[in-house]
C-alpha positions in Angstrom: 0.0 0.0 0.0 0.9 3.3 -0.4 -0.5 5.0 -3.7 -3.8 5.1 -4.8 -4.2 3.2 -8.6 -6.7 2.9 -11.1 -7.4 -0.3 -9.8 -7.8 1.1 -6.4 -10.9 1.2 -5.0 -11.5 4.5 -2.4 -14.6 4.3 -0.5 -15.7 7.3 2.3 -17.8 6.4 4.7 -18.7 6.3 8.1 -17.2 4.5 10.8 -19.1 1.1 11.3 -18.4 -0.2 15.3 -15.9 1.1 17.8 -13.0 -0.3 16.3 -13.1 1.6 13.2 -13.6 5.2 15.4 -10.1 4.2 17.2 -8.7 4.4 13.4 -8.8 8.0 13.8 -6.6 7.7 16.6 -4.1 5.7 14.4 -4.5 8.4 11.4 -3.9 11.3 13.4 -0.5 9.7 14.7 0.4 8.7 11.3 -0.3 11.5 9.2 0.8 14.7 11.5 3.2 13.1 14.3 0.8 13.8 16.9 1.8 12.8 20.7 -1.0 11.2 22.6 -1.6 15.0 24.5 -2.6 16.3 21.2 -4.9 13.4 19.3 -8.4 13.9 19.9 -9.1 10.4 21.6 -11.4 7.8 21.0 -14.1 8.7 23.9 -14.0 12.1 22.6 -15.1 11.1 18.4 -17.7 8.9 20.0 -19.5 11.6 21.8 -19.5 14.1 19.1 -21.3 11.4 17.0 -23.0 10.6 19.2 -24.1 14.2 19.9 -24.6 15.1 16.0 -21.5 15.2 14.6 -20.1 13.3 12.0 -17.0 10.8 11.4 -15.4 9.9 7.9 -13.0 7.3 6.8 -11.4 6.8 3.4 -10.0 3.4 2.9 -8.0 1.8 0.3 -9.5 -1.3 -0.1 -9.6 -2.2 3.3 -6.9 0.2 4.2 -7.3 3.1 6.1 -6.0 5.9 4.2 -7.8 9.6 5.6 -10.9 11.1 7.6 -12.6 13.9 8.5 -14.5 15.1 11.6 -16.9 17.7 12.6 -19.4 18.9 14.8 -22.3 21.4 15.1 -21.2 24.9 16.2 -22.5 28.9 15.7 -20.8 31.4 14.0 -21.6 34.7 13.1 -24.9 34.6 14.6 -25.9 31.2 12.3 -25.6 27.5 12.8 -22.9 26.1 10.5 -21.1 22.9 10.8 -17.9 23.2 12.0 -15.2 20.7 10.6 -12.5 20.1 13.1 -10.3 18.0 11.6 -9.6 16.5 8.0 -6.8 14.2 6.8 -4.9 11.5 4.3 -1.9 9.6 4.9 1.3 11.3 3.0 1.3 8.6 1.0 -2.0 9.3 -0.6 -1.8 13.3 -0.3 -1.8 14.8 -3.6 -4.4 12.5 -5.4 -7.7 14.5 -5.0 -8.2 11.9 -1.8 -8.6 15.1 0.5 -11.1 16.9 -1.8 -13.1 13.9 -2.0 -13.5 13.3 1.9 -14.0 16.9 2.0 -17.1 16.8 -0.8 -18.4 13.7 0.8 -18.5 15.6 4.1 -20.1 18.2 2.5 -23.4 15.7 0.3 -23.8 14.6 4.8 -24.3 17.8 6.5 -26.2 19.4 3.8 -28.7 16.3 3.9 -29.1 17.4 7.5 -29.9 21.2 6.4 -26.5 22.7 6.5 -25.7 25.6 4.2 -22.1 26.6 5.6 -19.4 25.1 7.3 -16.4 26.1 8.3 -12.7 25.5 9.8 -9.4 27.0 9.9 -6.0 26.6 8.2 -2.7 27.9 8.8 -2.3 30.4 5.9 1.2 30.3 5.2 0.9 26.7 4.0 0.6 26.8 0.1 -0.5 23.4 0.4 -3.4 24.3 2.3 -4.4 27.5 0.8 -4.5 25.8 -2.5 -7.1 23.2 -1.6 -9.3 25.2 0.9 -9.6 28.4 -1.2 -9.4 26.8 -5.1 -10.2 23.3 -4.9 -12.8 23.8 -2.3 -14.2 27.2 -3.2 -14.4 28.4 0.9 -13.8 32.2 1.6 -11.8 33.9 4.6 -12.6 36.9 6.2 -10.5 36.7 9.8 -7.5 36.2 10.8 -6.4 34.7 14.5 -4.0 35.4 16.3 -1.9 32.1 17.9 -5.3 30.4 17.6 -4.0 27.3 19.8 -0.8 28.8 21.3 2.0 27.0 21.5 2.3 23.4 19.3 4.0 20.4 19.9 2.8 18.2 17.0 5.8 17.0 13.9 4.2 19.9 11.5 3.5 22.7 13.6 6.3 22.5 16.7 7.8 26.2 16.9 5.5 27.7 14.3 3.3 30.9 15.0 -0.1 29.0 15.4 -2.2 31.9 13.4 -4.9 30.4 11.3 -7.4 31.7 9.1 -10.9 31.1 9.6 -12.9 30.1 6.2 -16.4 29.7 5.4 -17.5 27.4 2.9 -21.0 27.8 1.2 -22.3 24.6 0.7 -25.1 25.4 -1.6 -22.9 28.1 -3.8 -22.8 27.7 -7.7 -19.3 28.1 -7.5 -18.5 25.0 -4.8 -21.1 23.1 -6.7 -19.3 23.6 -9.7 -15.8 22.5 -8.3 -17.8 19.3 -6.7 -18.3 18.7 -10.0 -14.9 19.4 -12.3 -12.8 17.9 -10.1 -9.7 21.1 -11.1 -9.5 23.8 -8.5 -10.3 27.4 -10.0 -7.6 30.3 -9.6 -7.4 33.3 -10.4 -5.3 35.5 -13.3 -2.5 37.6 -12.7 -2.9 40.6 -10.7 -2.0 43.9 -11.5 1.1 45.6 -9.3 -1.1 48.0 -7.1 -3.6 45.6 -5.8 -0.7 44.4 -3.5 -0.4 45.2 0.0 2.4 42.4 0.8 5.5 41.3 -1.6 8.0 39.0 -1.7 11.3 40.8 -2.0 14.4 38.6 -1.9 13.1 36.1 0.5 11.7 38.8 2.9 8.5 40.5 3.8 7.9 44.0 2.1 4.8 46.0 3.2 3.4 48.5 0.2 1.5 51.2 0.5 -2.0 50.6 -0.7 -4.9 52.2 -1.7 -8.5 51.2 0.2 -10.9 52.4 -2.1 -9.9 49.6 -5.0 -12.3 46.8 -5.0 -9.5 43.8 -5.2 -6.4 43.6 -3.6 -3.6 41.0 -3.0 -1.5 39.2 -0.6 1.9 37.6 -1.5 3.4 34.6 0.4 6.6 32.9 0.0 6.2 29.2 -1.2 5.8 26.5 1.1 6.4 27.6 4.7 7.9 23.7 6.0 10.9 24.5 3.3 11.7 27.9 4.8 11.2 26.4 8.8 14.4 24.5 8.6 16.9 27.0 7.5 15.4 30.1 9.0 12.8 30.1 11.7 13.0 33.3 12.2 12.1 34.4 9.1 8.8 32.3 9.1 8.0 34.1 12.1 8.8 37.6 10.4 6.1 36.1 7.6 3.4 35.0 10.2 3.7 38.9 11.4 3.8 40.7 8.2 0.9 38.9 6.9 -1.4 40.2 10.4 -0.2 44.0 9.4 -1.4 43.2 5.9 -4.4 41.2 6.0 -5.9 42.4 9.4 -6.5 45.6 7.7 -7.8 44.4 4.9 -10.5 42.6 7.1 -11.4 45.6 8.6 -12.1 47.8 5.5 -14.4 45.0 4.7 -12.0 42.4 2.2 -12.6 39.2 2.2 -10.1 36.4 0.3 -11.9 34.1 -2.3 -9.1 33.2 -4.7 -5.4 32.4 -5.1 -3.0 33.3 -7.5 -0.4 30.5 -8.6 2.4 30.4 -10.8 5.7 29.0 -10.9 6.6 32.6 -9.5 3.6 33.8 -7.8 1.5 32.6 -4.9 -0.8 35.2 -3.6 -4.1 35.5 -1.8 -6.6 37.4 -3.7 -9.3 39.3 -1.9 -12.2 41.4 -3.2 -14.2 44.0 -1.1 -18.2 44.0 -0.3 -20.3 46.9 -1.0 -20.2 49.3 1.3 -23.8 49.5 3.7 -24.8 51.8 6.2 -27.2 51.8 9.5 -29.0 54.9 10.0 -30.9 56.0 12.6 -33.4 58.8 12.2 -35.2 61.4 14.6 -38.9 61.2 13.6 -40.7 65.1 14.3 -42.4 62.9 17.1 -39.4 62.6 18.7 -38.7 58.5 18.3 -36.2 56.8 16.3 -36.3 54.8 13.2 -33.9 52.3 12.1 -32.8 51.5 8.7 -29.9 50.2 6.3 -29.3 51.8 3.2 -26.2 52.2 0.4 -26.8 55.6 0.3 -28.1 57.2 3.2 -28.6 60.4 1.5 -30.9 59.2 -1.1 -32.8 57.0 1.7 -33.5 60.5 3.9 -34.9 62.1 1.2 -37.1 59.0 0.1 -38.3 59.3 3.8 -39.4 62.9 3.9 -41.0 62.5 0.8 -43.0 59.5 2.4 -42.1 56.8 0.1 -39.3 55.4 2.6 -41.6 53.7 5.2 -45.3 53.9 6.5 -43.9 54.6 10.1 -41.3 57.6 9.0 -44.6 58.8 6.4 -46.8 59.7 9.5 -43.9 61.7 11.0 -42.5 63.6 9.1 -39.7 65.0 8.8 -37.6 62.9 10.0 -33.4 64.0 9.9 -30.4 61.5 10.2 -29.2 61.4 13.7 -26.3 58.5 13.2 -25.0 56.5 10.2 -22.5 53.2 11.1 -20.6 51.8 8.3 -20.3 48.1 7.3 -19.8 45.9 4.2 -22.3 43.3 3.1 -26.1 43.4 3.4 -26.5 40.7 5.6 -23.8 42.3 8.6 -26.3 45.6 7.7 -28.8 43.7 8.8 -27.0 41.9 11.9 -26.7 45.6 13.0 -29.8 46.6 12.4 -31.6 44.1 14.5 -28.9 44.3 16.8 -29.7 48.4 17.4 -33.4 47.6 17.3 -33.2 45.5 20.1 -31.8 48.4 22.2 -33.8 50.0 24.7 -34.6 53.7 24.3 -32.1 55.1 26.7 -29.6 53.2 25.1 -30.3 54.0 21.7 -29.9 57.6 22.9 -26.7 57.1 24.5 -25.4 55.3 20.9 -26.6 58.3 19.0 -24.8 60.2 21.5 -21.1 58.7 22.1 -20.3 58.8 18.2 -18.5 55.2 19.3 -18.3 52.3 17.2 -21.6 49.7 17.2 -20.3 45.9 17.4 -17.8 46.7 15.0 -19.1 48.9 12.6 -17.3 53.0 12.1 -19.2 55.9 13.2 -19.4 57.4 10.1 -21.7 60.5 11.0 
């Protein structure tokens, strides 16, 4: 055993008794170096099936060869399913194996009404980046920051443990049509001033960039494990150049949905979401209403005019006492709830501090 052939016969399933959860056990030894401190153990996989999460094998044959593992968890105010843990023996890495555990994770939890799931990755691995952004099609908008401290396991003992966070949209064109093509999708060359981070003779070189254009780029040195054993410190200098470029980025509202490869070039591609805005309004009756809007200006005016809503139409006028600033529609609307569900004296004191609201710039 050791390489998948076209004879081979690679089946993902479900583990069947006991014995075949223990496998994971085995897996995670074999395929990251993991000491016994740092495997999640048997009792553990059992109770998160048994509590709705869900274990995959890939086998060889009969061979064990890879798995995956998740659980149900909440993020960003919606339940997603939250895959821990997904791997195939080096032997087998490089075959599609991974993507196909990964797809056949992805046919279970949507049968059980999942539209997202989501993990995290270390984003200096190429590797990595590769499958999860353009094999996979999943999309990154945060960066942490030493995620799980210090690491003792063969791969990741005296790295930085920072890890991007990705979503994947189950039910998206785009990931149903990589399900189905089998080739990850990347992107085309990028132009000079959509980077913020360059490679420059081995070392980290910070640009000066330009917020208000709707792509930029992020460009990593090739595969971090190469780098590790001559130079340490130099990965580390990567791990911190890429949170003064990227962390940013995430903040203006960029998110990263594609990579750039080449045999010279690997970069992370991010693109920005329209800018959306929470106002508040002072009614002539003296209440508030609450509303989100691209253009708060044109909003106003629909509201004074009393096309903008039946509740602002029988108090007119009404005049713009706070705007926040976000990027999407649907964290426009996570705000907006969010403000409605303020009491009165609240609301006032929000209107009045000028301060940020869960996030979002003060704006006016």
């Amino acid at each position: 055993m050791g390489r998948a052939t076209k004879s081979s016969v690679i089946t993902i399933r479900p583990p069947r008794n006991p014995a075949e959860v223990r496998l994971i056990e085995v897996l995670q030894r074999q395929i990251w170096g993991m000491d016994d401190l740092a495997i999640t153990p048997y009792n553990t996989l059992h109770a998160l099936e048994h509590a709705g999460g869900l274990l995959l094998l890939a086998f060889d044959g009969e061979h064990p060869i890879g798995f995956t593992f998740g659980f149900p968890g909440y993020r960003g105010g919606k339940s997603i399913f939250w895959s821990h843990m997904t791997g195939v023996l080096p032997e087998y890495q490089r075959q599609g194996i991974g993507r196909k555990i990964k797809f056949a994770q992805r046919q279970h939890v949507m049968e059980r009404g999942y539209t997202a799931a989501g993990w995290t990755f270390d984003p200096l691995r190429q590797k990595n980046a590769v499958f999860n952004i353009a094999a996979l099609g999943a999309v990154c908008r945060q960066l942490h920051i030493e995620l799980y401290g210090e690491m003792s396991d063969g791969i990741n003992a005296g790295l930085v443990s920072d890890r991007f966070e990705v979503e994947w949209p189950l039910t998206h064109p785009h990931v149903e049509k990589l399900s189905n093509s089998g080739q990850p999708a990347f992107a085309r060359s990028v132009p000079s001033e959509f980077y913020v981070l360059r490679v420059a003779n081995g070392e980290p070189l910070l640009l000066n960039y330009d917020y208000t254009l709707p792509e930029a780029a992020i460009e990593l040195p090739a595969e971090v494990d190469q780098m590790r054993q001559k130079s340490p410190e130099k990965v580390r200098r990567w791990y911190h150049a890429l949170r003064e470029a990227i962390i940013p980025l995430f903040d203006a509202g960029y998110w990263v949905d594609q990579i750039c490869l080449s045999p010279d070039v690997f970069a992370y591609i991010l693109r920005r979401d329209k800018a959306w805005y929470l106002y508040v309004l002072e009614t002539a009756a003296g209440t508030f209403y609450t509303g989100i809007a691209t253009d708060v200006e044109k909003r106003l005016k629909q509201h004074n005019t009393g096309k903008g809503a039946k509740y602002t139409s029988l108090r007119r006028p009404v005049k713009v006492v706070a705007v926040w600033e976000t990027f999407g529609r649907s964290k426009a609307t996570q705000l907006e709830y969010a403000f409605k569900q303020l009491s009165r004296s609240q609301k006032i004191r929000m209107v009045a501090s000028h301060e940020t609201f869960l996030g979002a710039k003060r704006v006016q």
